[in-house]
N, CA and C atoms as a LAMMPS dump frame, in Angstrom:
ITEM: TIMESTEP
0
ITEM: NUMBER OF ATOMS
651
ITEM: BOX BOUNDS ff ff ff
-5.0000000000000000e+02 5.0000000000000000e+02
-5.0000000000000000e+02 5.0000000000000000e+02
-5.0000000000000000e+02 5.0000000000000000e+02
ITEM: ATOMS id mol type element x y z
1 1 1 N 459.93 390.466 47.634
2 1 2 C 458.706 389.934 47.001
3 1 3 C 457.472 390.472 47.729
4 2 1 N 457.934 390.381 49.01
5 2 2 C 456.476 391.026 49.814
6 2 3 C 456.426 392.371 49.504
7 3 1 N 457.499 393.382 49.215
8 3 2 C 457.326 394.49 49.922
9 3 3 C 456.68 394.747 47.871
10 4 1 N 456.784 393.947 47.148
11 4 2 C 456.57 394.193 45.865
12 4 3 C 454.865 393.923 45.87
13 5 1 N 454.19 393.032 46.504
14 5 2 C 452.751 392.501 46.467
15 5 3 C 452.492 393.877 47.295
16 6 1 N 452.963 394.773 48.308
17 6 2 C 452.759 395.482 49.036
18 6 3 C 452.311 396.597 48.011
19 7 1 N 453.272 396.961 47.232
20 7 2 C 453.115 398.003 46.386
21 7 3 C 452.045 397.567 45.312
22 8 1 N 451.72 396.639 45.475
23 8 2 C 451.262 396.181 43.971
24 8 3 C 449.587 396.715 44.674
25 9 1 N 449.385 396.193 45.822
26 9 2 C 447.857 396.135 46.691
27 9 3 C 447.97 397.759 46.606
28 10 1 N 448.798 398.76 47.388
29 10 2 C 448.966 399.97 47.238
30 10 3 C 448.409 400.736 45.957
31 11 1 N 448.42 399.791 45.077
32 11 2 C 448.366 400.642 43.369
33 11 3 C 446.949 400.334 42.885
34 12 1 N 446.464 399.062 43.433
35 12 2 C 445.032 398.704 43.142
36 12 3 C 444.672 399.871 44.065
37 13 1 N 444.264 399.485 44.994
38 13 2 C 443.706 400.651 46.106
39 13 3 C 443.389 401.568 45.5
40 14 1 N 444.761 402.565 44.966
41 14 2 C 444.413 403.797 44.355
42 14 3 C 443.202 403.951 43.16
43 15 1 N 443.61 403.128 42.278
44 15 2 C 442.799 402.669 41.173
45 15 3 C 441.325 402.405 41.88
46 16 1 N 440.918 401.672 42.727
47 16 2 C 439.91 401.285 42.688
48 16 3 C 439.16 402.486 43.412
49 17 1 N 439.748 403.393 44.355
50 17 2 C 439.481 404.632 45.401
51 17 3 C 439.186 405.694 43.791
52 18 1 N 439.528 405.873 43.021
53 18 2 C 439.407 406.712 41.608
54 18 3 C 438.388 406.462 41.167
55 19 1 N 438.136 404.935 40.384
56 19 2 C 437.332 404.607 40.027
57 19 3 C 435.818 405.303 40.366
58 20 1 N 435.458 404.631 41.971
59 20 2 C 435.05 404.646 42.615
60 20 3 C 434.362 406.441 42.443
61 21 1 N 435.199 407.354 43.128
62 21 2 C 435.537 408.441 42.864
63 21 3 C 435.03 409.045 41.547
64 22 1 N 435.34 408.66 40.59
65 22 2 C 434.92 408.696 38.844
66 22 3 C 433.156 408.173 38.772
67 23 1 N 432.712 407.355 39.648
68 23 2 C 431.852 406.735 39.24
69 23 3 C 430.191 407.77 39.966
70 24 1 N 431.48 408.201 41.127
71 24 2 C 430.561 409.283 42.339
72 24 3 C 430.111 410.555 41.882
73 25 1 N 431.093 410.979 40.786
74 25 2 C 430.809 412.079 40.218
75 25 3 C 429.569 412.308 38.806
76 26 1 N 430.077 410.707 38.225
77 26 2 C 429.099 410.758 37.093
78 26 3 C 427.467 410.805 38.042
79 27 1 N 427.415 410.263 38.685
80 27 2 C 425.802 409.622 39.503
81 27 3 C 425.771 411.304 39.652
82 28 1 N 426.172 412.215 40.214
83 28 2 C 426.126 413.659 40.868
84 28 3 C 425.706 414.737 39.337
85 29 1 N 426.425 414.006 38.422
86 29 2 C 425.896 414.841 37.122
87 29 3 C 424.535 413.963 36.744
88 30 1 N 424.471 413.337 36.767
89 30 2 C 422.979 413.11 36.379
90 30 3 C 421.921 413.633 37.315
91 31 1 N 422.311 413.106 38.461
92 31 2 C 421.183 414.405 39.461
93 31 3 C 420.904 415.057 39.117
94 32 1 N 422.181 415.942 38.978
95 32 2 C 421.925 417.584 38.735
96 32 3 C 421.03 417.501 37.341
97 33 1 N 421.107 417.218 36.418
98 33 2 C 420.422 417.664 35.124
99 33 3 C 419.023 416.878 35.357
100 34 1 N 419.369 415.794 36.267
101 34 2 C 417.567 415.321 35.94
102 34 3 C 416.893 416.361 37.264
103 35 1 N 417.566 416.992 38.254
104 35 2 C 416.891 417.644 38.762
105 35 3 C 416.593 419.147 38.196
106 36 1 N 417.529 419.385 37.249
107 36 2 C 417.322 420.546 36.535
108 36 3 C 416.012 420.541 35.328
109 37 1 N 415.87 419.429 34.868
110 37 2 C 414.769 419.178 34.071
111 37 3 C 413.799 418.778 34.364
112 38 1 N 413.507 418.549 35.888
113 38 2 C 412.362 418.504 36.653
114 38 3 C 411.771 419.971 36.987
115 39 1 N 413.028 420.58 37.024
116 39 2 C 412.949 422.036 37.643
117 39 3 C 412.322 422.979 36.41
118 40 1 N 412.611 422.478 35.254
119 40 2 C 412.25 422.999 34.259
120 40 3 C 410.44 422.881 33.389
121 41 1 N 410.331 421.783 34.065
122 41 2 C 409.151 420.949 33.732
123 41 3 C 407.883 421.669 34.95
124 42 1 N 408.611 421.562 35.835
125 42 2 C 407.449 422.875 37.055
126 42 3 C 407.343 424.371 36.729
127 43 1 N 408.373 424.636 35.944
128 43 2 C 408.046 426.038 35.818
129 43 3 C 407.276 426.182 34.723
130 44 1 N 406.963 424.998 33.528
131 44 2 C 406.106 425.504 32.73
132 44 3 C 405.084 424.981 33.23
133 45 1 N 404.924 424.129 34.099
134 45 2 C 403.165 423.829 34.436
135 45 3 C 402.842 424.582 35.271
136 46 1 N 403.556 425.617 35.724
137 46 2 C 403.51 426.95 36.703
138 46 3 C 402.448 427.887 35.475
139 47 1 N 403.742 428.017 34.943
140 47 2 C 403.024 429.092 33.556
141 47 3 C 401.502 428.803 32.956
142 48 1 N 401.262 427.562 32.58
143 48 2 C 400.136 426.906 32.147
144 48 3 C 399.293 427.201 32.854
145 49 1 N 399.154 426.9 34.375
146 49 2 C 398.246 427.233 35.562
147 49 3 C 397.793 428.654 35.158
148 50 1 N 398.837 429.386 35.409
149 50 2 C 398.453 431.342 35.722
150 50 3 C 397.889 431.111 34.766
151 51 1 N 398.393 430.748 33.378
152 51 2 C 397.498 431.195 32.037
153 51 3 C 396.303 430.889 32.2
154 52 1 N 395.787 429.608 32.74
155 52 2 C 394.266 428.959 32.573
156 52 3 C 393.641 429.643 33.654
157 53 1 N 394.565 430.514 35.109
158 53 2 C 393.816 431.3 35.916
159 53 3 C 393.267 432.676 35.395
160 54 1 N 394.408 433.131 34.468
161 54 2 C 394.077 434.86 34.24
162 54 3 C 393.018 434.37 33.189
163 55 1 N 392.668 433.553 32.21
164 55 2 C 391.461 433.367 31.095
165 55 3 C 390.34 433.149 31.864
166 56 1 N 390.121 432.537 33.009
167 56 2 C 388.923 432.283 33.787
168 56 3 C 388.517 433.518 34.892
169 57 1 N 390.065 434.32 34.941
170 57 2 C 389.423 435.718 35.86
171 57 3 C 389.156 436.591 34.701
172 58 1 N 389.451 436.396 33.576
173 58 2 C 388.849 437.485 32.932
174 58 3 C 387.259 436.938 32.02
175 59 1 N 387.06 435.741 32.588
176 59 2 C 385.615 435.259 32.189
177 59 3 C 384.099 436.319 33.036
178 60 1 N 385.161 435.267 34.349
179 60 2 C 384.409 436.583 35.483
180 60 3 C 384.394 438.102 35.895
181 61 1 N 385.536 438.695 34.908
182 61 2 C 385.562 440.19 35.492
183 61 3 C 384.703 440.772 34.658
184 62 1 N 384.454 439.783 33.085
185 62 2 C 383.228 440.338 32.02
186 62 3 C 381.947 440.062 32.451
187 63 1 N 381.893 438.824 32.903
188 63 2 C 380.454 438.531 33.693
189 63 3 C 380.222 439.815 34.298
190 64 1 N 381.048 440.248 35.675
191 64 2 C 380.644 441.312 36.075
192 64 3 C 380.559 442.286 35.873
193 65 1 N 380.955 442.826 33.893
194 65 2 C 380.855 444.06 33.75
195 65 3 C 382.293 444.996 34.572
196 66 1 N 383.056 444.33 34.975
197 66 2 C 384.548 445.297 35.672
198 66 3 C 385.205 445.378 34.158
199 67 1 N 385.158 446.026 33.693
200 67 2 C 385.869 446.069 32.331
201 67 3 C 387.356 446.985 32.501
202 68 1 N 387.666 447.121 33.612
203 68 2 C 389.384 447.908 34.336
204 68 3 C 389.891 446.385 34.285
205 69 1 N 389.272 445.616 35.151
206 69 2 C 390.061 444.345 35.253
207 69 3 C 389.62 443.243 33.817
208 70 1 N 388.933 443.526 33.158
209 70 2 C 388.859 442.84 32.143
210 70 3 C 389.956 443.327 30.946
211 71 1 N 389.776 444.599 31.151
212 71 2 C 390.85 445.235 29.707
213 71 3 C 392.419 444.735 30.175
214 72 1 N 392.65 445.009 31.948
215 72 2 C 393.824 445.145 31.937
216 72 3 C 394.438 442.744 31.672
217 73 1 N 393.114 442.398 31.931
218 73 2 C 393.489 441.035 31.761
219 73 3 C 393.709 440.4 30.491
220 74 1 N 392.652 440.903 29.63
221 74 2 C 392.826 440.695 28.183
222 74 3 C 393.956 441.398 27.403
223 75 1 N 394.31 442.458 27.292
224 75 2 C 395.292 443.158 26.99
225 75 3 C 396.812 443.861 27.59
226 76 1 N 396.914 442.939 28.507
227 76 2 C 398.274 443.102 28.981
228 76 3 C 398.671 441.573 29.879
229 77 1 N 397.976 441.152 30.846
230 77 2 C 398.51 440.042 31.617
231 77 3 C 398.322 438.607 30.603
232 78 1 N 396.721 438.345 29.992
233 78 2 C 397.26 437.376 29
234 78 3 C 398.01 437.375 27.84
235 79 1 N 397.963 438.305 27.439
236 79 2 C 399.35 438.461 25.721
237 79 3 C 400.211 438.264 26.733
238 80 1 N 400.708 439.121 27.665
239 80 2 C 402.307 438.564 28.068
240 80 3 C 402.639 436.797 28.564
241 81 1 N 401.65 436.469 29.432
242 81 2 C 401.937 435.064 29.452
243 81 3 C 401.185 434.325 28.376
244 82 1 N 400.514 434.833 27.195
245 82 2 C 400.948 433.825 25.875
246 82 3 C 402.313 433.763 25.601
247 83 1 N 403.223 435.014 25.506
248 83 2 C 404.167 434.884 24.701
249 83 3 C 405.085 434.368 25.417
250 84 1 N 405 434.012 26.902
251 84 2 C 406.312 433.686 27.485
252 84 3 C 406.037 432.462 27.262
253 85 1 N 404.56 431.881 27.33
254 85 2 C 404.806 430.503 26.69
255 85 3 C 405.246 430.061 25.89
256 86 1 N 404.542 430.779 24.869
257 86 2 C 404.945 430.473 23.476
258 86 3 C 406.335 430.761 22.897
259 87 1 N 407.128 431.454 23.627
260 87 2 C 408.457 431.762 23.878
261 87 3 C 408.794 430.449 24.67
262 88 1 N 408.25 430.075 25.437
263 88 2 C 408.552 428.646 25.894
264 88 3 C 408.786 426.976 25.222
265 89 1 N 407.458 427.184 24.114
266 89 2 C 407.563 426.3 23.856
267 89 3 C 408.563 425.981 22.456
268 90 1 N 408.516 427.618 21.612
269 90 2 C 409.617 427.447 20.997
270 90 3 C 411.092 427.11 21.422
271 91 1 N 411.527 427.374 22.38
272 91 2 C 412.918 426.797 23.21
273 91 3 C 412.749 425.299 22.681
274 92 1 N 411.522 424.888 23.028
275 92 2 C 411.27 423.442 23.683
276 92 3 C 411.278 422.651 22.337
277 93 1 N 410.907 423.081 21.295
278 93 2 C 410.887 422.36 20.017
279 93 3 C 411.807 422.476 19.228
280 94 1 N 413.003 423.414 19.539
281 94 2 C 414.468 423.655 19.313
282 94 3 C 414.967 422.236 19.608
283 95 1 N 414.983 422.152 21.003
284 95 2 C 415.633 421.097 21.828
285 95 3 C 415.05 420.191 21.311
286 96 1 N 413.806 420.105 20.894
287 96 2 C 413.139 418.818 20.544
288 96 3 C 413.372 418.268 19.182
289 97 1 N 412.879 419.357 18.757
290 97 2 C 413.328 419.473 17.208
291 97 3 C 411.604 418.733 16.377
292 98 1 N 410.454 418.82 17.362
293 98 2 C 409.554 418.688 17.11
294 98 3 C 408.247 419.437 17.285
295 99 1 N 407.385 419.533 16.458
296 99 2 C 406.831 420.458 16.816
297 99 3 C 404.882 419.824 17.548
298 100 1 N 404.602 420.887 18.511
299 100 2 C 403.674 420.01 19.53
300 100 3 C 402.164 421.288 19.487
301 101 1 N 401.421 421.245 18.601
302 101 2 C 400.366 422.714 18.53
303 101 3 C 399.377 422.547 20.06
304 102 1 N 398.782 421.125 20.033
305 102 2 C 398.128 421.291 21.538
306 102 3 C 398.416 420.877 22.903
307 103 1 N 398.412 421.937 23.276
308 103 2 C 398.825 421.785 24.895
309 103 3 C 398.649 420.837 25.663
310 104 1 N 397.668 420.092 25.439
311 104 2 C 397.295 418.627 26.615
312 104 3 C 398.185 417.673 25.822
313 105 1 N 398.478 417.314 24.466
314 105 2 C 399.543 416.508 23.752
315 105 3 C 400.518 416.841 24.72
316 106 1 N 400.957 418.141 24.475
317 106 2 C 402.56 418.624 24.901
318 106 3 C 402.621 418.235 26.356
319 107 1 N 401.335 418.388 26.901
320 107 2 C 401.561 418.251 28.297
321 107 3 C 402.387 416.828 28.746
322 108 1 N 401.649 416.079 28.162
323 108 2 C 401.399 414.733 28.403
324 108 3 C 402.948 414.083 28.228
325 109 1 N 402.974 414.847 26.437
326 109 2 C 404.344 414.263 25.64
327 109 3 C 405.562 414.674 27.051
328 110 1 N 405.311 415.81 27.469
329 110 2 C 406.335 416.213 28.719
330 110 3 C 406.513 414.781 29.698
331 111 1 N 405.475 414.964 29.847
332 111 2 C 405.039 413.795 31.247
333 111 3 C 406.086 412.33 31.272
334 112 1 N 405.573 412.357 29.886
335 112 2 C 406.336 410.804 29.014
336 112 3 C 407.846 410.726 28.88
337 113 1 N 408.363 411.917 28.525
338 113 2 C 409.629 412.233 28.421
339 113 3 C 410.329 411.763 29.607
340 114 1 N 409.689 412.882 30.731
341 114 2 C 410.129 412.85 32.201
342 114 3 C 410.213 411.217 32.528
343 115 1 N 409.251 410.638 32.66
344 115 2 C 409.225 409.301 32.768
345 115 3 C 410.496 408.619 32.111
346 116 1 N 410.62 408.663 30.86
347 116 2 C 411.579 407.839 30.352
348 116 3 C 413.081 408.356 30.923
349 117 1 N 413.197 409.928 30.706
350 117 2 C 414.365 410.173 31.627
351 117 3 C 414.313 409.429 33.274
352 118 1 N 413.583 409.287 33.762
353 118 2 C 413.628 409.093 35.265
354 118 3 C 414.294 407.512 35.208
355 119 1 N 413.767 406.351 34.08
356 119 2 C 413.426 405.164 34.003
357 119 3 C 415.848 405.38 33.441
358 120 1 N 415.846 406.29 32.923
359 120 2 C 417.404 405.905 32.065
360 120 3 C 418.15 405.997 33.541
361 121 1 N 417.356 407.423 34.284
362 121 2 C 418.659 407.545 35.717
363 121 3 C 418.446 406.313 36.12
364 122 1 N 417.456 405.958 36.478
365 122 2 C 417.647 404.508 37.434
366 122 3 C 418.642 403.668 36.813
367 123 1 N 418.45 403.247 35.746
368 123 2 C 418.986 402.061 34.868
369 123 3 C 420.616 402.86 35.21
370 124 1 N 420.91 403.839 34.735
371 124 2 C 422.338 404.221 35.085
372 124 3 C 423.12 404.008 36.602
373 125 1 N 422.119 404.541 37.477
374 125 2 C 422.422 404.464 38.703
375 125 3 C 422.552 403.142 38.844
376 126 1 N 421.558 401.995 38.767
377 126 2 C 421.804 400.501 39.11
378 126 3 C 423.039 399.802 38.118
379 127 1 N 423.426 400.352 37.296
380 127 2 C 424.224 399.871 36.423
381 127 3 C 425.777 400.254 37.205
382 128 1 N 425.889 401.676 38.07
383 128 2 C 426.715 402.008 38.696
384 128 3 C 427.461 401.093 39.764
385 129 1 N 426.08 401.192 40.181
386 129 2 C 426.072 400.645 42.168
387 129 3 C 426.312 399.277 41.704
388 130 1 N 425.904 398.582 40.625
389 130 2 C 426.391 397.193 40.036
390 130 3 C 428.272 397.273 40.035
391 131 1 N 428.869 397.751 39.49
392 131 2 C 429.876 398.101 38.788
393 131 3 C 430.936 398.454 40.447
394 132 1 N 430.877 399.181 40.908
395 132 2 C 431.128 399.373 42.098
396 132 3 C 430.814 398.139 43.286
397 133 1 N 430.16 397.445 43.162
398 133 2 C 430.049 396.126 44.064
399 133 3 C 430.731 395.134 43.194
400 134 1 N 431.089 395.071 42.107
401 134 2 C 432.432 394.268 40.943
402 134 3 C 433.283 394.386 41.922
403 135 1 N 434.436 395.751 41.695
404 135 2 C 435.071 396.315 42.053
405 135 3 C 435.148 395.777 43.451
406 136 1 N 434.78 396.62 44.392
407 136 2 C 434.598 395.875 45.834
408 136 3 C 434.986 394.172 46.119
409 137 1 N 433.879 393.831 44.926
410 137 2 C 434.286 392.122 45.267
411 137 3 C 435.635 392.041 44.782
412 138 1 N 436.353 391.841 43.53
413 138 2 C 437.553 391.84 43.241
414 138 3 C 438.297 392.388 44.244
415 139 1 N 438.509 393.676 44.79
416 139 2 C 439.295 393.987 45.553
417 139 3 C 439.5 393.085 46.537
418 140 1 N 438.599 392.995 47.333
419 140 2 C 438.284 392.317 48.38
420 140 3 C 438.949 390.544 48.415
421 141 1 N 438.861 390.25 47.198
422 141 2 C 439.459 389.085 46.174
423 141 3 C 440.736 389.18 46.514
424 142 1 N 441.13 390.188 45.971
425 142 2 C 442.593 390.081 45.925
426 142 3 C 443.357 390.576 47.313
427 143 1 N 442.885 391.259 48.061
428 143 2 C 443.231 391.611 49.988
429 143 3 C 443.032 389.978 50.614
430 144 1 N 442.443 389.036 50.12
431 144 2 C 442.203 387.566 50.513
432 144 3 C 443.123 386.781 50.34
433 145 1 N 443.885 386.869 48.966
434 145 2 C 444.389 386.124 48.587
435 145 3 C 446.135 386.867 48.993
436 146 1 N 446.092 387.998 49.237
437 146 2 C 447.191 388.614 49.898
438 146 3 C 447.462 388.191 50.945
439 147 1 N 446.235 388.069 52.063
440 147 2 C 445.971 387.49 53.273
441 147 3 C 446.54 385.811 53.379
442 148 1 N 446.377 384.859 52.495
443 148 2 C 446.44 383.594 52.212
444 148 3 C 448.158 383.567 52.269
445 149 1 N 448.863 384.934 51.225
446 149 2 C 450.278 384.543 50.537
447 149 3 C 451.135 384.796 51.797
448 150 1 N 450.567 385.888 52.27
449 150 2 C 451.106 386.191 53.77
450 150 3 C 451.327 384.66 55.074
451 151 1 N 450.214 384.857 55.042
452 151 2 C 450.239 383.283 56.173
453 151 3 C 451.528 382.298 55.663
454 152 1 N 450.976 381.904 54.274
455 152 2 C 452.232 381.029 54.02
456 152 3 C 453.246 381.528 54.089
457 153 1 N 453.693 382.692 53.848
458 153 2 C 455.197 382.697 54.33
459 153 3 C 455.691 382.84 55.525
460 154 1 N 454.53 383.342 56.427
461 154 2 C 454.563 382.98 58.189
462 154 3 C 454.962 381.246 58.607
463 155 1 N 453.81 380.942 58.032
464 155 2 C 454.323 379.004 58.379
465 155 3 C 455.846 378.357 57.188
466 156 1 N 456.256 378.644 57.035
467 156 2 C 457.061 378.527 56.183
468 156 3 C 458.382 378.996 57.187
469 157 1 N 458.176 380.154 57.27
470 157 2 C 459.105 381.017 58.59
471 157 3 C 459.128 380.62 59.638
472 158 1 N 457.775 379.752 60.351
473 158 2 C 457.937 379.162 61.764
474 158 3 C 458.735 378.042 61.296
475 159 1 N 458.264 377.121 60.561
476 159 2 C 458.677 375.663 60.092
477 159 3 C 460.402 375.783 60.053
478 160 1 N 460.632 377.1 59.391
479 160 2 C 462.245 377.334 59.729
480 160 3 C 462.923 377.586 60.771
481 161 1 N 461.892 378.304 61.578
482 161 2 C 462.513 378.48 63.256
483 161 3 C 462.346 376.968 64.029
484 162 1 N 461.909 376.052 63.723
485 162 2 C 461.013 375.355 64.412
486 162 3 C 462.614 374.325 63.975
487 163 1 N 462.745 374.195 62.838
488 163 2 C 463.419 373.012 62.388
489 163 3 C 465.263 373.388 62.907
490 164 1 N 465.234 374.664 63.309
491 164 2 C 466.516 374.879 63.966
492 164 3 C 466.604 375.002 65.29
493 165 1 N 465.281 375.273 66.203
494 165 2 C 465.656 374.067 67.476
495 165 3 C 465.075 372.785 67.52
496 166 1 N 464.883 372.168 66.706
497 166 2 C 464.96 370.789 66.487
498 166 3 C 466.479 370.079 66.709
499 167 1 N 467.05 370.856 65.732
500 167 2 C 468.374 370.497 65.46
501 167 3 C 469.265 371.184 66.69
502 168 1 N 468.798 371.809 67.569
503 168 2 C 469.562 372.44 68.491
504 168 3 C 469.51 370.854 69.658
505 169 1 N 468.01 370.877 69.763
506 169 2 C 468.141 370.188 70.675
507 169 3 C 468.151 368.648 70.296
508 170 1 N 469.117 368.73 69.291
509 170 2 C 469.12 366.804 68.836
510 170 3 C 467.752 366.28 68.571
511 171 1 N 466.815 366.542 68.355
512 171 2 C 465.482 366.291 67.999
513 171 3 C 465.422 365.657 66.215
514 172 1 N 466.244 364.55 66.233
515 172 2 C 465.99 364.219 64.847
516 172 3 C 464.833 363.428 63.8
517 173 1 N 463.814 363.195 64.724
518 173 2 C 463.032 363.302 64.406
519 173 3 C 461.875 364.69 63.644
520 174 1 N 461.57 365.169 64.536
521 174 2 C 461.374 366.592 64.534
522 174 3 C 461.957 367.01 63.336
523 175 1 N 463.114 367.214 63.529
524 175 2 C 464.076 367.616 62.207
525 175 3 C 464.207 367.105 61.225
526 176 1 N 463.835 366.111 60.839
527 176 2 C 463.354 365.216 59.411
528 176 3 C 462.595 365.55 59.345
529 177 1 N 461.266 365.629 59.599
530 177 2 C 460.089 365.764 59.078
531 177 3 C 459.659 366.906 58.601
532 178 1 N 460.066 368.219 59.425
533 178 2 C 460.287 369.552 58.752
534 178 3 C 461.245 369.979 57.926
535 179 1 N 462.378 368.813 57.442
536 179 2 C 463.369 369.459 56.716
537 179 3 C 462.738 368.491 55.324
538 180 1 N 462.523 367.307 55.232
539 180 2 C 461.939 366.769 54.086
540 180 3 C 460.638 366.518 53.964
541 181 1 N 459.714 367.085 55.004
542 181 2 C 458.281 366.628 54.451
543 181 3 C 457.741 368.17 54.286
544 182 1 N 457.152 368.948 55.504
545 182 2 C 456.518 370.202 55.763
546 182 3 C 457.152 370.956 55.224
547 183 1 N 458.52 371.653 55.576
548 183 2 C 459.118 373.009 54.69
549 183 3 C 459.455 372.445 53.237
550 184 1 N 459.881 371.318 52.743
551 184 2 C 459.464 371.059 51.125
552 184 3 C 457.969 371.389 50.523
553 185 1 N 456.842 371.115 51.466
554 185 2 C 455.232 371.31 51.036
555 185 3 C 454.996 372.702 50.865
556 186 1 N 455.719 373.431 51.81
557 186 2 C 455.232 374.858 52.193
558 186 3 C 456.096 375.612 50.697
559 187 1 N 457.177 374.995 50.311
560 187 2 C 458.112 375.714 49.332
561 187 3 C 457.497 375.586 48.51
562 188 1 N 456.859 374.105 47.8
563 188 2 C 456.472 373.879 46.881
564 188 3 C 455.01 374.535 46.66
565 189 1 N 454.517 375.281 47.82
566 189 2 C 453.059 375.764 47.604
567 189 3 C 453.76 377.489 47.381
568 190 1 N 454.303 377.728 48.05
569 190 2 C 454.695 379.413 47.691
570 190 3 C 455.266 379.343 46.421
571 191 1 N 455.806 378.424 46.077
572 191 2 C 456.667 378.658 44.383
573 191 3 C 455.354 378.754 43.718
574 192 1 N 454.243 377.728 43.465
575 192 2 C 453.727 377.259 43.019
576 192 3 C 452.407 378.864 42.752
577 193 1 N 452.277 379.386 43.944
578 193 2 C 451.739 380.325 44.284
579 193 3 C 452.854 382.181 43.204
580 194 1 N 453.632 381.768 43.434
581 194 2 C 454.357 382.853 42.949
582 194 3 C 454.939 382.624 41.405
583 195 1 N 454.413 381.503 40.713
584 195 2 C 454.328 381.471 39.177
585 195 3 C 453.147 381.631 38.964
586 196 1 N 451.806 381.077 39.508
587 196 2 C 450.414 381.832 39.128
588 196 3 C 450.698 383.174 39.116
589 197 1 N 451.31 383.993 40.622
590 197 2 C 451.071 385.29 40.639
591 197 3 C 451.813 385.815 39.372
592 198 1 N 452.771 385.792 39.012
593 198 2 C 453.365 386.18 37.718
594 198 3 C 452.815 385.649 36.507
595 199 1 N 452.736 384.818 35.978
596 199 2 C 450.734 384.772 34.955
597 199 3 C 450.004 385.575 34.917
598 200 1 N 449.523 385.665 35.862
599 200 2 C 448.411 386.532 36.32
600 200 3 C 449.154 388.197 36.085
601 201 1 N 450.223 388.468 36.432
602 201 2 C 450.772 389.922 36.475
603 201 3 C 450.766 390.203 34.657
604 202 1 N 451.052 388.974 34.236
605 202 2 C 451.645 388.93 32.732
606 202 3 C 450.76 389.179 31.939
607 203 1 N 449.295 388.377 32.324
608 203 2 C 448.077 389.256 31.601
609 203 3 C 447.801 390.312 31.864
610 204 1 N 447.518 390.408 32.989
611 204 2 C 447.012 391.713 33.808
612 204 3 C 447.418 393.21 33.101
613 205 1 N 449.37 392.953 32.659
614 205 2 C 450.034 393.777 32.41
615 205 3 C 449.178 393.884 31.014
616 206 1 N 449.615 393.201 30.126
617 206 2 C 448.818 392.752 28.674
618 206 3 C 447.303 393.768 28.876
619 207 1 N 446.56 393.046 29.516
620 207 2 C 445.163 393.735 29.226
621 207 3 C 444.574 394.545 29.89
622 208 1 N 445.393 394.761 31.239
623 208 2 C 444.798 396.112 32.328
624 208 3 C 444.784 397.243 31.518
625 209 1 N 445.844 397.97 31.131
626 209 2 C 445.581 399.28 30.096
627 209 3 C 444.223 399.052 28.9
628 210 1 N 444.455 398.159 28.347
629 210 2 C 443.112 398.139 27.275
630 210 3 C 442.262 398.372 28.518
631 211 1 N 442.034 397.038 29.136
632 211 2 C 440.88 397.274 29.962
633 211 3 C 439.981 398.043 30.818
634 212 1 N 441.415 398.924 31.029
635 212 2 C 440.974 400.112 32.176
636 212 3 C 440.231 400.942 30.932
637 213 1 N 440.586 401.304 30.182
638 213 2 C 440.387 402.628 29.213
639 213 3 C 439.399 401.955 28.633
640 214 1 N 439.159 400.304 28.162
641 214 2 C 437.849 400.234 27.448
642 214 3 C 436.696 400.097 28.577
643 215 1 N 436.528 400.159 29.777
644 215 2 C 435.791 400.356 30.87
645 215 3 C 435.735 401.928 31.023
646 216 1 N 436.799 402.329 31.096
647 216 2 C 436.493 404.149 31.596
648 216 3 C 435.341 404.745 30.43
649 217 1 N 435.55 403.817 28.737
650 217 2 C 434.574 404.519 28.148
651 217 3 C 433.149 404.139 28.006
């Protein structure tokens, strides 16, 4: 019976070390993509910048009459970073599937996005670290109550050593009281203890598979 609760704690363990495990990996994919879409979100306000720098150096290279650095600004450095934008932002309204004509909107609409993504990781992450302190507690639950089944069959086991030098040494007192009061209490609490535990196995069996799999999804 013990060496069966043994295996049984053995099998949670695993399960809950997986879980656990399962739960470490999802948190690691969301990183990655919300740090990838942060990463994505700097490189176009990168782009935006140069653009609003090369239109204001070519304000000043006309002021000054440099018309080398005006031609080469107007006709080669801004068309190319229009179009990588605008190559940009078409990606972006693919994915979006909306379309955004002014830039301080889009900016902003970005901004908002980011925000609400940032606001879902949290909510996921706390929903995790929730879920994982379940777990923990239950476990921890059930290593307690392992702890509890154990003892009793220790006092149960002394009460039996105890009640046979009783009887060694003519101690009939002694020996009544552990043969009809204490080791009857202790039996009647481990039986009593080992039809819950089988209940409990009987659902467990019943609804752990649903349960595991309607939790994993």
């Amino acid at each position: 019976h013990h060496h069966h609760h043994h295996h049984q704690l053995r099998r949670k363990e695993e399960e809950v070390e997986n879980e656990v495990n399962h739960l470490k990996k999802e948190l690691q994919k969301l990183n990655d993509s919300w740090q990838a879409e942060k990463d994505e979100l700097e490189r176009i306000k990168r782009m935006q910048d140069e653009l609003e720098q090369a239109r204001i150096r070519l304000e000043h290279a006309r002021r000054k009459g440099d018309y080398d650095e005006a031609g080469e600004l107007q006709y080669s450095t801004i068309p190319r970073l229009e179009k990588a934008a605008l190559q940009n932002d078409l990606e972006q309204q693919q994915q979006e599937r909306s379309v955004v004509n002014d830039d301080e909107h889009h900016h902003h609409h970005h901004h908002h996005q980011l925000r609400r993504k940032e606001e879902e990781v949290e909510n996921e992450v706390n929903h995790l670290k929730k879920e994982l302190q379940k777990l923990n507690d239950s476990w921890q639950a059930e290593k307690d109550e392992l702890e509890r089944i154990k003892r009793m069959q220790d006092e149960l086991e002394q009460a039996r050593i105890r009640l046979e030098h009783a009887r060694r040494k003519g101690d009939y007192d002694e020996a009544g009281e552990l043969q009809y009061s204490t080791i009857p209490r202790l039996e009647k609490a481990a039986l009593q203890n080992d039809l819950e535990q089988q209940q409990q196995e009987r659902s467990v069996v019943n609804d752990d598979e649903h349960h595991h799999h309607h939790h994993h999804h």
